[in-house]
C-alpha positions as CSV (number, residue, x, y, z in Angstrom):
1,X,8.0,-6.0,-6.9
2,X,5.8,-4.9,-4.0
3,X,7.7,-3.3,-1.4
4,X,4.6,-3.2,0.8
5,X,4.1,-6.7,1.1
6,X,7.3,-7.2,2.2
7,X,6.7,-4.7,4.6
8,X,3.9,-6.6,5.9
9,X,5.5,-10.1,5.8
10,X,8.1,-8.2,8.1
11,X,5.6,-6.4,10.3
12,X,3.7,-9.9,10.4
13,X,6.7,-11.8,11.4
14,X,7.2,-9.6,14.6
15,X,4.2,-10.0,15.7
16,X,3.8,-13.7,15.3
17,X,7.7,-13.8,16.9
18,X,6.0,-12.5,20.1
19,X,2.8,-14.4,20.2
20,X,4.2,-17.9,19.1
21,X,7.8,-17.7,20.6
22,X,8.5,-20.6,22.9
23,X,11.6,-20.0,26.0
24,X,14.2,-22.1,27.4
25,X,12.3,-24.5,29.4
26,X,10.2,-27.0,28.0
27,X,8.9,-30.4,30.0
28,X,11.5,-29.9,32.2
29,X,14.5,-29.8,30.1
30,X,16.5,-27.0,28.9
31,X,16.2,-26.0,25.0
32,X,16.9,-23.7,22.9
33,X,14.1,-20.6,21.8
34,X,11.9,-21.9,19.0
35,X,8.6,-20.4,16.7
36,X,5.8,-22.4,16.3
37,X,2.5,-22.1,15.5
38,X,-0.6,-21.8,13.0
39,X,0.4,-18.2,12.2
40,X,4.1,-18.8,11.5
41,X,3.2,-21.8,9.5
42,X,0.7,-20.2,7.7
43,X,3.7,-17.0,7.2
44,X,5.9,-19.4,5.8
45,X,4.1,-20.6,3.4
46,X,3.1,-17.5,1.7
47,X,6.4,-16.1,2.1
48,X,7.5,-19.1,0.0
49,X,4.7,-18.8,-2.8
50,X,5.8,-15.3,-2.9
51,X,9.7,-15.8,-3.1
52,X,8.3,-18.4,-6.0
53,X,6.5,-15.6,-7.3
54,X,9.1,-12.8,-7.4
55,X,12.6,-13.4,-6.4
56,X,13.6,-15.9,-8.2
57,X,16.5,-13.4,-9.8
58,X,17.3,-12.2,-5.7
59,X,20.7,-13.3,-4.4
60,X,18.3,-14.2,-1.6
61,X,16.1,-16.5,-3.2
62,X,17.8,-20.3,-2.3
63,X,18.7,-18.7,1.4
64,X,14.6,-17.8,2.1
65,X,13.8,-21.2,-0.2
66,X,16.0,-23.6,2.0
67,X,14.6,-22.2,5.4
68,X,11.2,-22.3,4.1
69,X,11.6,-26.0,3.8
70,X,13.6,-27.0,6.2
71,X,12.0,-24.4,9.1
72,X,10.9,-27.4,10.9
73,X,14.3,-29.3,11.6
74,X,16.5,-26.2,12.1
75,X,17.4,-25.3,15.4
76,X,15.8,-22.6,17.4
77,X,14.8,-19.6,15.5
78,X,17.5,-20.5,12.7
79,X,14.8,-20.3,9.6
80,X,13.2,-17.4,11.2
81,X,16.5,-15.5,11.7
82,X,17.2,-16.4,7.8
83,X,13.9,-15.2,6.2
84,X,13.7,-12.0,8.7
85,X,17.0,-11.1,7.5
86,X,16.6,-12.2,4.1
87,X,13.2,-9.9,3.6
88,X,14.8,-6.8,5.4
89,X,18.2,-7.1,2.5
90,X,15.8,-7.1,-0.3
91,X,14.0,-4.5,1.7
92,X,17.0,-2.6,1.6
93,X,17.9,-3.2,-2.0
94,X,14.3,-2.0,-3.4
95,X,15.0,1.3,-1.3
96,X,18.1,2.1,-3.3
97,X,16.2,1.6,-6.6
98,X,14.4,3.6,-8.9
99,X,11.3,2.2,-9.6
100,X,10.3,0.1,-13.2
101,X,8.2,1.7,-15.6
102,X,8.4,-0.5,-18.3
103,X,5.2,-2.5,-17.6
104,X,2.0,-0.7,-18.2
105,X,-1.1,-2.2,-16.2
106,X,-3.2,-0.9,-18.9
107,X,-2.6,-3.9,-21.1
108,X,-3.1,-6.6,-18.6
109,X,-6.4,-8.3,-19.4
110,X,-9.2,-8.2,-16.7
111,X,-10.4,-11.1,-15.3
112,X,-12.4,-13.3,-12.7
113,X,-10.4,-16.0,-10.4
114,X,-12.7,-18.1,-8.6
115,X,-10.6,-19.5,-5.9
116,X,-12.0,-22.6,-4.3
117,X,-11.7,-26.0,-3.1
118,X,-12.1,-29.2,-5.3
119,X,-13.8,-30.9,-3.0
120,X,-17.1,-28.0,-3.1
121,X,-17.4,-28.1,-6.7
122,X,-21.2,-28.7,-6.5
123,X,-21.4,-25.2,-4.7
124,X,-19.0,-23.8,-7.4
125,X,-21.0,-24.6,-10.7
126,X,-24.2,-23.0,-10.0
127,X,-21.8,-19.8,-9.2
128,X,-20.0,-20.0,-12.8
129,X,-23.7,-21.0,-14.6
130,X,-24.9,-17.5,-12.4
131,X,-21.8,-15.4,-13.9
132,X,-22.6,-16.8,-17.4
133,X,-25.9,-15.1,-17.3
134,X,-24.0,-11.6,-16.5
135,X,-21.7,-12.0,-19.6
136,X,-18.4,-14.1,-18.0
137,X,-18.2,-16.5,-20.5
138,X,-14.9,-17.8,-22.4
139,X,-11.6,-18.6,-20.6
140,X,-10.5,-14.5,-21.1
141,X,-13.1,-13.5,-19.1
142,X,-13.3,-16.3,-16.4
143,X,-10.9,-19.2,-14.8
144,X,-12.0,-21.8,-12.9
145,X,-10.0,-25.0,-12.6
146,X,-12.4,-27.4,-11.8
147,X,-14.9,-25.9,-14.6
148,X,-14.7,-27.3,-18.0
149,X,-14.3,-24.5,-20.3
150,X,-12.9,-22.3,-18.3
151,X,-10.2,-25.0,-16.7
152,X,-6.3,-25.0,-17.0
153,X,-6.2,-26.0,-21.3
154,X,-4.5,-29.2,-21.9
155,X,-0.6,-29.5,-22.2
156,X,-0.2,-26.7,-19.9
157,X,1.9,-26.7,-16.9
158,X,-0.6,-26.3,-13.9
159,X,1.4,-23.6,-11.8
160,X,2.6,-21.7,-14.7
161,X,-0.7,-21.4,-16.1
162,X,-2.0,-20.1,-12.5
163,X,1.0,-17.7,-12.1
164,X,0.0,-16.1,-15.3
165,X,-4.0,-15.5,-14.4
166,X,-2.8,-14.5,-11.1
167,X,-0.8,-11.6,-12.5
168,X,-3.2,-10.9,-14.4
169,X,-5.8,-7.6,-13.3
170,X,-7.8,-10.0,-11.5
171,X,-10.8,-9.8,-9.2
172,X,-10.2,-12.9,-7.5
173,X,-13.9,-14.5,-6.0
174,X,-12.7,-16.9,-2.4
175,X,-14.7,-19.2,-1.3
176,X,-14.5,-20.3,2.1
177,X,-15.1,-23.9,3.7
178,X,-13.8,-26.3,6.1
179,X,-12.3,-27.9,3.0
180,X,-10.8,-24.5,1.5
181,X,-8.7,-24.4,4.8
182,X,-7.3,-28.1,4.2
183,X,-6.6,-27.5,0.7
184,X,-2.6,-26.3,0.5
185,X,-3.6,-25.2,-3.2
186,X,-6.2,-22.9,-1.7
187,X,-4.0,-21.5,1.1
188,X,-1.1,-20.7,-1.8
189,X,-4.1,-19.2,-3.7
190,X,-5.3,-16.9,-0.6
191,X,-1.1,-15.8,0.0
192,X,-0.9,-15.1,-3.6
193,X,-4.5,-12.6,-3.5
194,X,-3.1,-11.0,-0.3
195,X,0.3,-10.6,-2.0
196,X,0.0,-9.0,-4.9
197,X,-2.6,-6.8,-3.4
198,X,-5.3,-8.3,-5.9
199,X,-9.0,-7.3,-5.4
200,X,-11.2,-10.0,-3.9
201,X,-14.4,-10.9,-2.9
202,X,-14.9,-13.5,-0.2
203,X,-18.2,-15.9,0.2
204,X,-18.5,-18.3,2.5
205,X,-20.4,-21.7,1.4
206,X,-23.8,-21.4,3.6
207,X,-22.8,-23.7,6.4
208,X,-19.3,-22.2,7.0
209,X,-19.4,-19.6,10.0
210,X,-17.8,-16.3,9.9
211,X,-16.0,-17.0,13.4
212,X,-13.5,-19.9,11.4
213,X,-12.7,-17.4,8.9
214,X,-8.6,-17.0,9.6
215,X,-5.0,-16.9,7.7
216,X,-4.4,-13.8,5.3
217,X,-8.5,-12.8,4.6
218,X,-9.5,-10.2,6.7
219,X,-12.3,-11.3,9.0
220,X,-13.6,-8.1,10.0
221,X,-14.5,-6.7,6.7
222,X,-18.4,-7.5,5.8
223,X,-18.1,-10.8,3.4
224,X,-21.3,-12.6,2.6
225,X,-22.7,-16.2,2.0
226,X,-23.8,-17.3,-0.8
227,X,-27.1,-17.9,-0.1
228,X,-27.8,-14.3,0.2
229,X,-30.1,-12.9,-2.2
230,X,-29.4,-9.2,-1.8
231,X,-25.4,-9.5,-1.8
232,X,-25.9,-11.8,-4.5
233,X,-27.5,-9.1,-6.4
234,X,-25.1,-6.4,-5.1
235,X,-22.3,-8.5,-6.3
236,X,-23.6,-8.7,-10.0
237,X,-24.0,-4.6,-10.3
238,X,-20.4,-4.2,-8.9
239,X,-18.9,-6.9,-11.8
240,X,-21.0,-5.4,-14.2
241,X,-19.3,-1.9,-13.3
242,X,-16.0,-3.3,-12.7
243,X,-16.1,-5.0,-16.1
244,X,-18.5,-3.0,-18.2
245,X,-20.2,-5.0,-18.9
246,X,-24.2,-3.6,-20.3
247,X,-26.4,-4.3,-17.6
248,X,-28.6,-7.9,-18.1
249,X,-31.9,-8.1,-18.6
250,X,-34.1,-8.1,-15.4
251,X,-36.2,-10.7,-15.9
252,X,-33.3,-13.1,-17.2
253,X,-31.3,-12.3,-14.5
254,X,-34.3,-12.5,-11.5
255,X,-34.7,-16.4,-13.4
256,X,-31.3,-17.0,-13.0
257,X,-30.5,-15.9,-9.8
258,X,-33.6,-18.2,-8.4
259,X,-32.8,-20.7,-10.0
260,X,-29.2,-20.6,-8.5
261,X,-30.5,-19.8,-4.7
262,X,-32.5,-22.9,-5.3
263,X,-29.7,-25.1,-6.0
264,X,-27.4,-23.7,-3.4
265,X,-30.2,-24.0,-0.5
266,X,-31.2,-27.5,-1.4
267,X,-27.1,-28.0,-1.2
268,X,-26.9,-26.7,2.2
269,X,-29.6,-28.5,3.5
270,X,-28.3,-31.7,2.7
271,X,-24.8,-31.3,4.0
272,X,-26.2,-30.5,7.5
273,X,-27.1,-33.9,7.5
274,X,-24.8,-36.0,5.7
275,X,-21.8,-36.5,8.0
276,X,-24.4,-37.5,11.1
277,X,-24.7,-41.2,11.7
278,X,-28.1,-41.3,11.0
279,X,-29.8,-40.3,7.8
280,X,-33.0,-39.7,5.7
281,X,-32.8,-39.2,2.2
282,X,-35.9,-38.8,-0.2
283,X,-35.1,-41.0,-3.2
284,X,-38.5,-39.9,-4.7
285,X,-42.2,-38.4,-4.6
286,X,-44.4,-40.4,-6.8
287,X,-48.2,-39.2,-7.4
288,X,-50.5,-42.1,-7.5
289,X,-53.7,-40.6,-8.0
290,X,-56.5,-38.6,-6.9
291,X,-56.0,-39.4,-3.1
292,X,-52.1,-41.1,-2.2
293,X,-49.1,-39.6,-2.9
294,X,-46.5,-41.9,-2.4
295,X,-42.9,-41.0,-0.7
296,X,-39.6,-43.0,-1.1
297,X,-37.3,-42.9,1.7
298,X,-33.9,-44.2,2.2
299,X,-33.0,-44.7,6.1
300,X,-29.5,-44.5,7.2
301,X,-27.6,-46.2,10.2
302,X,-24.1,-45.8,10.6
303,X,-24.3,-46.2,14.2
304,X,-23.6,-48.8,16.4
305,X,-27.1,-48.9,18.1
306,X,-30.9,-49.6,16.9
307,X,-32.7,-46.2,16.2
308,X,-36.2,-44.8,15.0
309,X,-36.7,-41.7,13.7
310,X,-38.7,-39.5,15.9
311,X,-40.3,-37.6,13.3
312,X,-39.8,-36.4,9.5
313,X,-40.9,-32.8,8.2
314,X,-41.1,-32.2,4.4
315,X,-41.8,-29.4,2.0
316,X,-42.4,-30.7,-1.3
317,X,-42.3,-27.7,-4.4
318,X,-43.6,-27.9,-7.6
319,X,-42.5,-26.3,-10.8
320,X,-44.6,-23.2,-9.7
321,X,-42.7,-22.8,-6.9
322,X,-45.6,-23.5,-4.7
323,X,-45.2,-25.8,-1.4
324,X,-46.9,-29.0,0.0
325,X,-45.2,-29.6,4.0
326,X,-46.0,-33.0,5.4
327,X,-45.1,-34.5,8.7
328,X,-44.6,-37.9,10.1
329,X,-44.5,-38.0,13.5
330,X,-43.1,-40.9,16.4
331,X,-46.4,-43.2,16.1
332,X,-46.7,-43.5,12.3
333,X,-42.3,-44.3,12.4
334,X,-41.9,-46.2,15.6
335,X,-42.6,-49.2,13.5
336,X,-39.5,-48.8,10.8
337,X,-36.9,-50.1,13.1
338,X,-33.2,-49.7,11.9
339,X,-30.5,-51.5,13.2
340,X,-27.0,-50.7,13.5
341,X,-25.2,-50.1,10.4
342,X,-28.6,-50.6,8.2
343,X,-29.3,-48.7,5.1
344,X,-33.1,-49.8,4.8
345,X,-35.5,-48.0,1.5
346,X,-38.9,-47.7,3.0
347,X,-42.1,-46.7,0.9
348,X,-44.9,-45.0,2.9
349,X,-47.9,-43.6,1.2
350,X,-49.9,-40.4,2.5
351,X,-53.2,-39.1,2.0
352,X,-53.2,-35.9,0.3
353,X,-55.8,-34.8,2.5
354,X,-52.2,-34.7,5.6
355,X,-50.6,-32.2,3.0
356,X,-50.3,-28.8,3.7
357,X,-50.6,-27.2,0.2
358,X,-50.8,-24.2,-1.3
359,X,-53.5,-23.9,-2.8
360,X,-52.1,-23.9,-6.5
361,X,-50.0,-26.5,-5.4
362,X,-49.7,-29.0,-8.5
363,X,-48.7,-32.6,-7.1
364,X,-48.5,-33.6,-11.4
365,X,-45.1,-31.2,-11.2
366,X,-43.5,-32.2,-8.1
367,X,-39.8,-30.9,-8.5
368,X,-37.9,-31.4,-5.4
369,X,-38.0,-31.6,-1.9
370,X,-36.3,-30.9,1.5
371,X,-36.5,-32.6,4.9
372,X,-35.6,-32.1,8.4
373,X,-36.1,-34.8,10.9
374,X,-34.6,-36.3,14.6
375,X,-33.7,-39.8,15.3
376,X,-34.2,-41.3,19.0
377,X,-33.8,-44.9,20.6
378,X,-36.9,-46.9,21.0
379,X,-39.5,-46.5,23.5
380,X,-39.8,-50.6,24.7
């Protein structure tokens, strides 16, 4: 057992006993001192993953259990009192005792713990198809839950099966979103990393901001996004050490990594659109022949309102990786009217001659696209 951590939990629960301690008087009416806050909340539930963890033998255990649970409904700083004076006994205890030797680290089995939320698996894949290329491949090597092959194996209890990765030597690989933080699974994830000390890497999805990074990951050390080409490459050479794994080949790798960037920036792009009320989406790019290339769009209005889109910028790529931009602006779209809650699919056809092209560009091979584009009210 970890002494220091429970150090920390104690040092931690000072700290947030002065910043989120509440006194006597409160709308008026006399009341008893209370705790609240993010912080506690956050504290009490890794101290409770962590009393799961390892002190279920403790005399302690049901007494730190019971106020983890009920820390809401007990009066004043009752569950606080328990778990600060339950943490400093077992404090206590581990002082009088000589330490375990009977476990040798040696024989625990590297391996890699992506840690992330269900709900950004389409980030997540691309990642585990990028660590394939490296050499992380089998379920020895690599766990992801929502990953088949290297998923929780059928007929096994899910948080038995994560207690034993997790005490594995693990690097464990966080990634960060909006929906990391609303995922209790992740946040017991992140408590168990902190608490056992494990090492971690932490990425944040491309549209998450390093200001909302919070709970037990420390924000000021120099974390990356996914989307970046040189950590990404930095990141391979320190697994590759870390596991020994012989260095890949440079040309399968550069493929690789590309080819991940590509999917994680198309991705991004469409999620800074998707929760807005209005929407364009590309269903497809069709060529029709020498002179018209012939664009499928899918207009969106959630609103409440009629709206037109002021004007739509493309960049079309083809297999090459070369680029053809277009742009439609107010007068070709003030015609395509949209009314309130309308989904509307709308074919216009372009000239070729309107592209922007590079000039190898190949509209035969078109392979994707990406858009940006403003909606406004009608000018009457």
């Amino acid at each position: 057992m970890d002494r220091g951590k429970i150090e920390k939990f104690i040092e931690r629960g000072e700290i947030i006993k002065k910043e989120e301690y509440h006194g006597d008087i409160s709308e008026g009416l006399a009341m008893s001192p209370y705790i609240a806050g993010n912080q506690y909340d956050l504290w009490i539930k890794e101290i409770k993953f962590f009393t799961v963890q390892e002190l279920q033998n403790n005399p302690i255990y049901g007494d730190i259990i019971e106020a983890c649970d009920r820390y809401k409904t007990m009066s004043g700083t009752e569950a606080y009192d328990a778990i600060m004076n339950s943490l400093k006994a077992t404090l206590e205890d581990l002082s009088s005792q000589k330490p375990d030797l009977s476990l040798n680290s040696q024989t625990k089995e590297k391996v890699i713990f992506i840690s992330h939320a269900e709900k950004d698996i389409e980030y997540i894949k691309p990642f585990v198809s990028l660590l394939e290329k490296i050499g992380f491949q089998g379920s020895n090597k690599l766990f992801c839950s929502s990953v088949s092959g290297y998923d929780i194996p059928t007929g096994e209890n899910i948080y038995d099966y994560l207690k034993t990765k997790l005490n594995q030597d693990v690097h464990v690989i966080m990634f960060l979103s909006e929906n990391y933080y609303m995922s209790s699974a992740c946040m017991n994830e992140m408590g168990a990393t902190w608490i056992g000390s494990k090492k971690h890497t932490v990425i944040l999805l491309p549209n998450f901001k390093y200001s909302n990074i919070k709970g037990a990951i420390d924000a000021n050390k120099v974390w990356f996004k996914m989307d970046d080409r040189n950590r990404v490459n930095d990141l391979k050479d320190d697994l590759i050490a870390d596991f020994g794994f012989p260095n890949s080949n440079n040309n399968i790798w550069e493929s690789a990594r590309d080819e991940y960037l590509e999917t994680i920036n198309s991705l991004s792009e469409a999620d800074k659109y998707k929760n807005k009320l209005q929407r364009v989406d590309i269903e497809n790019v069709i060529d029709e022949g020498a002179d018209i290339v012939k664009i499928i769009f899918r207009f969106i209005n959630d609103g409440n309102s009629l709206k037109v889109c002021q004007y739509i910028k493309g960049n079309i790529i083809d297999l090459n990786d070369n680029t053809a931009y277009f742009e439609l602006n107010y007068d070709i779209l003030k015609s395509y009217r949209i009314y309130e809650m309308e989904r509307k699919r709308i074919i216009i056809e372009l000239p070729k001659v309107l592209f922007d092209v590079n000039s190898s560009f190949d509209f035969n091979k078109m392979k994707r696209w990406t858009i940006e584009y403003n909606w406004t009210t009608p000018i009457e």
